[in-house]
C-alpha positions as YAML, in Angstrom:
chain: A
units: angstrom
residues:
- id: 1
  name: UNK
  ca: [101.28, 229.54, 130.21]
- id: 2
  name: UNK
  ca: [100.38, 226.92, 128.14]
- id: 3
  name: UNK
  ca: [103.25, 227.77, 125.89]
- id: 4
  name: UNK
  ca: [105.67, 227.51, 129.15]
- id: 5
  name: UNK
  ca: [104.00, 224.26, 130.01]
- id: 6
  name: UNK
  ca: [104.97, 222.42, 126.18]
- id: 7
  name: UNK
  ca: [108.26, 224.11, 126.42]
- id: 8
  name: UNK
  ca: [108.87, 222.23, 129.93]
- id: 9
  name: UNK
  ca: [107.16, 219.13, 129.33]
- id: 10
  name: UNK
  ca: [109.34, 218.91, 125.77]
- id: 11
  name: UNK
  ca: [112.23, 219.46, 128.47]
- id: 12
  name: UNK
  ca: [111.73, 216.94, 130.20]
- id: 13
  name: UNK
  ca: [111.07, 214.28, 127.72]
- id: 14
  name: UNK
  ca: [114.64, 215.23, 126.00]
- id: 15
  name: UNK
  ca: [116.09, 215.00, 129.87]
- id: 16
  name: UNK
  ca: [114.65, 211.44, 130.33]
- id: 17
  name: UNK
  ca: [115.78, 210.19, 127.31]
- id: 18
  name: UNK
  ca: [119.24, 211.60, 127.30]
- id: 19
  name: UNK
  ca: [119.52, 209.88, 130.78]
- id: 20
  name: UNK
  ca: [117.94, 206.74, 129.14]
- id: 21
  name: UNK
  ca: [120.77, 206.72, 126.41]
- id: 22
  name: UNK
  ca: [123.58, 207.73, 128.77]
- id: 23
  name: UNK
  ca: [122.40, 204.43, 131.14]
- id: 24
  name: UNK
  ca: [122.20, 202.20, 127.96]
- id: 25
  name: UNK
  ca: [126.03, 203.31, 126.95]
- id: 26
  name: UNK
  ca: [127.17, 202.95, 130.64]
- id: 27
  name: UNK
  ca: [125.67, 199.74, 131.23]
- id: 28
  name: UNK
  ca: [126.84, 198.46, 127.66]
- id: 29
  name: UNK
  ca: [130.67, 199.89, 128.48]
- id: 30
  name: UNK
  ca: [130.25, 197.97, 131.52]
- id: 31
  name: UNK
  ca: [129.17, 194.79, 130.17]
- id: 32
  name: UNK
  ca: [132.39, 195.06, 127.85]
- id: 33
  name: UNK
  ca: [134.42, 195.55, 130.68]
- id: 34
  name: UNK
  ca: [133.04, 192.49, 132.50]
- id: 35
  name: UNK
  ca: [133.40, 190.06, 129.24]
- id: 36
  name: UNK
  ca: [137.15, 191.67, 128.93]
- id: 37
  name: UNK
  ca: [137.91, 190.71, 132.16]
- id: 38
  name: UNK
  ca: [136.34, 187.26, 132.10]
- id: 39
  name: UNK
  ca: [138.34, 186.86, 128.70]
- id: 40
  name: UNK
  ca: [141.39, 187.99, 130.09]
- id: 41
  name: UNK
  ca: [141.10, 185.15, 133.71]
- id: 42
  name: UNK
  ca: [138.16, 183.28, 134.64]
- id: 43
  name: UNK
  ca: [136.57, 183.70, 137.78]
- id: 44
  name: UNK
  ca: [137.85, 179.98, 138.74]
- id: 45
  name: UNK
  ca: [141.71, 180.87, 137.63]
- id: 46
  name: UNK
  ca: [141.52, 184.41, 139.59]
- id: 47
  name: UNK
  ca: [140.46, 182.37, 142.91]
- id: 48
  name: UNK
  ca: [142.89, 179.75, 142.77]
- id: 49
  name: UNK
  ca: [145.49, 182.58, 142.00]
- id: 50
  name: UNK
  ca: [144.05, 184.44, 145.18]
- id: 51
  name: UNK
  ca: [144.41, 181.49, 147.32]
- id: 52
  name: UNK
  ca: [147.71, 180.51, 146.58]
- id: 53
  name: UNK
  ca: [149.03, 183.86, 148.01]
- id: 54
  name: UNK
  ca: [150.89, 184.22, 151.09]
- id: 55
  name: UNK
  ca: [149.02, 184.48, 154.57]
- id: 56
  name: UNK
  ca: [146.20, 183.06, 152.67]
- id: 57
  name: UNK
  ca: [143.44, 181.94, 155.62]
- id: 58
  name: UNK
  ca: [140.60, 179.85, 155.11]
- id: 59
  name: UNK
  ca: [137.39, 181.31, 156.92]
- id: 60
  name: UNK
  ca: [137.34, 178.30, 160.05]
- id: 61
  name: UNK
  ca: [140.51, 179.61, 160.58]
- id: 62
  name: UNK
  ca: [139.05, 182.79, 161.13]
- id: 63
  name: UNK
  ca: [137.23, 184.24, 164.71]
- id: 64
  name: UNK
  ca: [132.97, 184.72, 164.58]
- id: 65
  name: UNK
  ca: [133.45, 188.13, 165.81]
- id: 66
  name: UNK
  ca: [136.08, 189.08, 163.12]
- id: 67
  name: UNK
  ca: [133.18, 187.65, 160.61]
- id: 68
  name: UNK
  ca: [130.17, 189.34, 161.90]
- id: 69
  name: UNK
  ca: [132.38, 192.68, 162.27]
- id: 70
  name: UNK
  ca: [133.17, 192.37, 158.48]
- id: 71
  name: UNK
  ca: [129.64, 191.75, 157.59]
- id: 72
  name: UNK
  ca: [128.00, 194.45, 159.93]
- id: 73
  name: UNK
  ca: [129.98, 197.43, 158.69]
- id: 74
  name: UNK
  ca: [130.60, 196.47, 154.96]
- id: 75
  name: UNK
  ca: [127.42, 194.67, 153.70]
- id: 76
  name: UNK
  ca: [124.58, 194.27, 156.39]
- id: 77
  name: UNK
  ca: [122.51, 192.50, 154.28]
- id: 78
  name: UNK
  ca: [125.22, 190.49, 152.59]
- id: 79
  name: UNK
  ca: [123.25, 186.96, 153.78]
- id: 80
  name: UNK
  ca: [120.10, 188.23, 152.05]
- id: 81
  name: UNK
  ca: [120.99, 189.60, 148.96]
- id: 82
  name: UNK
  ca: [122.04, 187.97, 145.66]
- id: 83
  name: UNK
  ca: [125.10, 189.77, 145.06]
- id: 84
  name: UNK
  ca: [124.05, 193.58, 145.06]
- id: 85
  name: UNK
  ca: [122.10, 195.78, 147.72]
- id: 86
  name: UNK
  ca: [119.48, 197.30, 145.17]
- id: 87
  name: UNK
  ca: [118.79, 199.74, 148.37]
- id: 88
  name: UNK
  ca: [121.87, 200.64, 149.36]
- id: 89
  name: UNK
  ca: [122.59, 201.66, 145.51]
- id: 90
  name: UNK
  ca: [119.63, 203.31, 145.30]
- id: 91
  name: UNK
  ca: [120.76, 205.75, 148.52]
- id: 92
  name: UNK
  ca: [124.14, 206.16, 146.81]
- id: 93
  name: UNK
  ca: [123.21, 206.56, 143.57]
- id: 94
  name: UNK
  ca: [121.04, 209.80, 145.25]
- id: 95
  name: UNK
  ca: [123.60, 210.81, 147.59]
- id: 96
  name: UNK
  ca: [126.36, 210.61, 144.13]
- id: 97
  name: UNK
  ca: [124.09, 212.76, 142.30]
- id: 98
  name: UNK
  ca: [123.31, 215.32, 144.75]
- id: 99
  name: UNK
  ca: [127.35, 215.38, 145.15]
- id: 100
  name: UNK
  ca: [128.23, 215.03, 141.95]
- id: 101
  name: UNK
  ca: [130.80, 212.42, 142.73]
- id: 102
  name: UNK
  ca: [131.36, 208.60, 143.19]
- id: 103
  name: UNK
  ca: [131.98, 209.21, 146.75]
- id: 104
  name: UNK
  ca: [129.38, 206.87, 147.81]
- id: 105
  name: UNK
  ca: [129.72, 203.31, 146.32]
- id: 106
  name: UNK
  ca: [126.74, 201.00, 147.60]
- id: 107
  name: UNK
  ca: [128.79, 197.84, 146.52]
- id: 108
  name: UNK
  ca: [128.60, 195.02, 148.36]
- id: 109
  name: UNK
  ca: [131.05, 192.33, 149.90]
- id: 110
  name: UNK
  ca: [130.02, 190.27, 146.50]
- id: 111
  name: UNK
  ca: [130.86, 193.09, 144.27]
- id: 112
  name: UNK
  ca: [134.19, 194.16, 146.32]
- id: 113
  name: UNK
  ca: [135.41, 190.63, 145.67]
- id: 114
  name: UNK
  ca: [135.02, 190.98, 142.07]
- id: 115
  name: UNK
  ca: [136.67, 194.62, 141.77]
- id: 116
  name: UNK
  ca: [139.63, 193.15, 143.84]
- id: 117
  name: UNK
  ca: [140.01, 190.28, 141.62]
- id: 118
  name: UNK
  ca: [139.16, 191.39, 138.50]
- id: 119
  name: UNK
  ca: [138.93, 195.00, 138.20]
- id: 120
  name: UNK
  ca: [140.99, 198.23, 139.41]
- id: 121
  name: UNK
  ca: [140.14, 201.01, 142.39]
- id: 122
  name: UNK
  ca: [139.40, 203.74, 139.66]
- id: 123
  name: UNK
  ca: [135.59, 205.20, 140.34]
- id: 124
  name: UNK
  ca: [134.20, 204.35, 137.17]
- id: 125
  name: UNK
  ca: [130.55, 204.22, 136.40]
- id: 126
  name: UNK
  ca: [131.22, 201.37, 134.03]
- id: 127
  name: UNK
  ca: [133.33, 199.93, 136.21]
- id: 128
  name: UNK
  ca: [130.47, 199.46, 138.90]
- id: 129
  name: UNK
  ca: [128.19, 198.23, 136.22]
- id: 130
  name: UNK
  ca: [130.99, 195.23, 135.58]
- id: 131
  name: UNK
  ca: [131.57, 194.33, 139.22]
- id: 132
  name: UNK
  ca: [127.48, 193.92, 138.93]
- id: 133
  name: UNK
  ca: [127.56, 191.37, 136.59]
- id: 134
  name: UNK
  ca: [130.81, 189.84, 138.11]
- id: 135
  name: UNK
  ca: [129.10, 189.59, 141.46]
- id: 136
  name: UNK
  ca: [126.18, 187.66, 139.84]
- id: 137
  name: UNK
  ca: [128.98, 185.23, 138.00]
- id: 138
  name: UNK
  ca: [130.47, 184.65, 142.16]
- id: 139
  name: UNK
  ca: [127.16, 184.44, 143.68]
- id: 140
  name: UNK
  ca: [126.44, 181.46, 140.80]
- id: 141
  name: UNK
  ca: [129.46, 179.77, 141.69]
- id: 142
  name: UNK
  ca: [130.10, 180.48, 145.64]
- id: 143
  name: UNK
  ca: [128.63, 180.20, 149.07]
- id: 144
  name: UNK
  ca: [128.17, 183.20, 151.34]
- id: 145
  name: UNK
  ca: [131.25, 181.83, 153.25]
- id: 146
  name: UNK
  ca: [133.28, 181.33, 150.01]
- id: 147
  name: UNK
  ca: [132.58, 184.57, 149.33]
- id: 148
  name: UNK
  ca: [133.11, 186.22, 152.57]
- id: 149
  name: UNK
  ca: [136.30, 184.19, 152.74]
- id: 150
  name: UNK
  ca: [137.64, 185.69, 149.26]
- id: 151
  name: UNK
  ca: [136.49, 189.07, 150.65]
- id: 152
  name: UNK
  ca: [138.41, 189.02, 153.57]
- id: 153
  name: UNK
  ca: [141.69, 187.34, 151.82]
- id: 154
  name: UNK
  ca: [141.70, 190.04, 148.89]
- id: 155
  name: UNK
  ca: [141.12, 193.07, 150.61]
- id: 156
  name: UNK
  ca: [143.88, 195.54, 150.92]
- id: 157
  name: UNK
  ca: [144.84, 196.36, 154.79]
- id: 158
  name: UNK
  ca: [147.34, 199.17, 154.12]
- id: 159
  name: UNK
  ca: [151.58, 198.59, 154.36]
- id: 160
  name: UNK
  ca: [151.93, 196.60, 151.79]
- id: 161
  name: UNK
  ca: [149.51, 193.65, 153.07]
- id: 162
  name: UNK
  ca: [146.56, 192.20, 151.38]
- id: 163
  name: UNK
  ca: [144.09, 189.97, 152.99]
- id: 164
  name: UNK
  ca: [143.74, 189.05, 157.06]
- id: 165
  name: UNK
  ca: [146.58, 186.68, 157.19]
- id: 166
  name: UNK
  ca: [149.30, 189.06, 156.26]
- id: 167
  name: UNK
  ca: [147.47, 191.87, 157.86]
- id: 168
  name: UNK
  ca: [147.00, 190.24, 161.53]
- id: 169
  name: UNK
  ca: [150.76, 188.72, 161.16]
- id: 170
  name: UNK
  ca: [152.15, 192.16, 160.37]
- id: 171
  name: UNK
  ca: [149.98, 194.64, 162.64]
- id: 172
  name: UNK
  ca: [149.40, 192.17, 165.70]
- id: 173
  name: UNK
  ca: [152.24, 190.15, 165.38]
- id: 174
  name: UNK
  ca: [150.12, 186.61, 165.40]
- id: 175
  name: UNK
  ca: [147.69, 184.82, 163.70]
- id: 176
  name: UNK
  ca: [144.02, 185.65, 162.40]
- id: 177
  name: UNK
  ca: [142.62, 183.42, 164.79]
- id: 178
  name: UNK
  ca: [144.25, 184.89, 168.03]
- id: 179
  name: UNK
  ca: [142.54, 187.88, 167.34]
- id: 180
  name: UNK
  ca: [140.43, 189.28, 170.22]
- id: 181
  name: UNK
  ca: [137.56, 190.91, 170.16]
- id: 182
  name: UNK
  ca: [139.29, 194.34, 170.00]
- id: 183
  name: UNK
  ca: [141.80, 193.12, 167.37]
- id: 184
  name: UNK
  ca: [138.62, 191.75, 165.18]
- id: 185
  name: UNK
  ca: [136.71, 194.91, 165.00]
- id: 186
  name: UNK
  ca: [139.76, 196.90, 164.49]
- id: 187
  name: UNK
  ca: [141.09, 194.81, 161.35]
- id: 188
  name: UNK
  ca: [137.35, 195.00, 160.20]
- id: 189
  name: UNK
  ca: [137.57, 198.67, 159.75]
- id: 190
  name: UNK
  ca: [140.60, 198.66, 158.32]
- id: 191
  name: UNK
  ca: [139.88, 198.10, 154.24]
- id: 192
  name: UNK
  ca: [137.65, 201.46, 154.06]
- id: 193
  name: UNK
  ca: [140.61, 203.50, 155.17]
- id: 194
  name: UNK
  ca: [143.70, 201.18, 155.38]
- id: 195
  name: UNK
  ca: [146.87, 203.73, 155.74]
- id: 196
  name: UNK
  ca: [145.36, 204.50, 159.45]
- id: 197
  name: UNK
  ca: [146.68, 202.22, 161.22]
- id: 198
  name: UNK
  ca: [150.14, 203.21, 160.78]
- id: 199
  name: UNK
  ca: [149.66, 206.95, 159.88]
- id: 200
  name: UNK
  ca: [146.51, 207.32, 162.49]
- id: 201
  name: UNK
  ca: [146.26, 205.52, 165.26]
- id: 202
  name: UNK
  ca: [143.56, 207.59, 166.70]
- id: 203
  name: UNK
  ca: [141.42, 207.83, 162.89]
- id: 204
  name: UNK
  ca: [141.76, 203.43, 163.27]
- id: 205
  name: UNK
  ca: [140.51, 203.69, 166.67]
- id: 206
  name: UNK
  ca: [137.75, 205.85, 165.40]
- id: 207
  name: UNK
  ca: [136.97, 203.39, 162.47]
- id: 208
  name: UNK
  ca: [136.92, 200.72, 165.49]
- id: 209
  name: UNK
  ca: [134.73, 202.18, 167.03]
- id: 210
  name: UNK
  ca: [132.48, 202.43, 164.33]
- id: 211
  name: UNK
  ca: [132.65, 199.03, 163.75]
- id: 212
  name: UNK
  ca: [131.24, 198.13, 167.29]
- id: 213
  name: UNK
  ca: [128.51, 200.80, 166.94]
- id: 214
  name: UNK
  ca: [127.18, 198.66, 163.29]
- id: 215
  name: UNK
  ca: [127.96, 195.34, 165.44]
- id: 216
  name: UNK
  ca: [125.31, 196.82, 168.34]
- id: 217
  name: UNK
  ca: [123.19, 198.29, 165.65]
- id: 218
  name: UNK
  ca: [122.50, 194.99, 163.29]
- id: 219
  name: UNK
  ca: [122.29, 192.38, 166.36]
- id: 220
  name: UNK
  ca: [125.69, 191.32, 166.67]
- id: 221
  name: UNK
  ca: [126.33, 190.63, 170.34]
- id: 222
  name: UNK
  ca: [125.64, 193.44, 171.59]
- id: 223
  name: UNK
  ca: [126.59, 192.95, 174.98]
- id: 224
  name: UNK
  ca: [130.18, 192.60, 173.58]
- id: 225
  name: UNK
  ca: [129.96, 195.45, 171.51]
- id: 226
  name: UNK
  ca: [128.73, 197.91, 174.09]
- id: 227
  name: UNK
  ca: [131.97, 196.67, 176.38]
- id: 228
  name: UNK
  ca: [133.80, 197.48, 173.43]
- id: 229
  name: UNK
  ca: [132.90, 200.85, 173.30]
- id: 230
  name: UNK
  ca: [132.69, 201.85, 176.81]
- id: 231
  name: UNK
  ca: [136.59, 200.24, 176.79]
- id: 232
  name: UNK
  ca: [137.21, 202.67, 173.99]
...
């Protein structure tokens, strides 16, 4: 037994430090990554480049509800944190493991910006580990707004468009801040899954739904969002 016992315990110390290393080289491939991409466009250049796009809409320009819908079902606790969720990585670091996938990001609005700026949609471990240190270089330089506003501008909606203007103009037919209540927590739901709308009406009206359920569940009106779903 107490042969069994040395023979697990050795186990276990090569386990932990294999998992050591294999964080070390992650994190350092990611750090690369991040000083490639600042090399390659600063953060400053890559905003200016976003905001110069088409249908580009600056967030007074954009409805409350449309805001708080973004914020309840993409980053919940996107006005407390300094650019990551350490407990909503935590959960999907767990929930990746037990999967053995990168189904399960945990990134947050912060971190989204700087993969849509600076970084592509391939699941890479290192690649999360770069949007990390990204998201600290945006939270340095931007507001929450600033950054909700590049958030919502550089997402990718589906049929070709990429932020809310050219996403409202080309679903709804009119601009970001017509958007009712309806409209706003549909287009909310769209970045997570953005070919439903036009291949799925009934998966986006699911997603919508969704939306108004995160709305009710973080504080968001709820008197609105339970009309919303009882309209659904």
């Amino acid at each position: 037994m107490k042969m069994l016992a040395r023979i697990v315990k050795r186990l276990l110390v090569v386990v932990v430090v294999a998992a050591v290393a294999l964080c070390a080289f992650v994190t350092w491939r990611g750090y690369g990554m991040y000083r490639d991409a600042l090399a390659e466009r600063g953060i400053e250049q890559a905003v200016e480049r976003l905001r110069a796009q088409d249908g580009y809409t600056g967030i007074d320009e954009l409805p409350q509800r449309y805001l708080d819908a973004v914020v309840a079902v993409e980053d919940h606790r996107f006005y407390d944190h300094g650019g990551i969720d350490v407990i909503a990585i935590g959960r999907a670091v767990v929930n990746d493991i037990r999967t053995m996938s990168l189904a399960e990001g945990g990134s947050t609005i912060t971190q989204q910006v700087a993969k849509n700026l600076f970084f592509t949609q391939e699941k890479r471990f290192e690649r999360k580990v770069a949007e990390v240190f990204m998201a600290f270089d945006l939270e340095a330089m931007f507001d929450k707004r600033e950054i909700l506003e590049l958030y919502v501008n550089s997402s990718y909606f589906g049929e070709g468009y990429t932020g809310i203007g050219q996403a409202s103009w080309g679903y709804l037919g009119h601009a970001p801040a017509e958007m009712t209540d309806e409209e706003c927590a549909l287009m909310a739901g769209l970045p997570n899954a953005p070919s439903w709308f036009a291949a799925d009406p009934e998966a986006a009206q699911a997603r919508q739904r969704i939306v108004v359920q995160q709305m009710e569940k973080y504080g968001y009106d709820p008197g609105t969002a339970a009309a919303l779903l009882s309209a659904g």
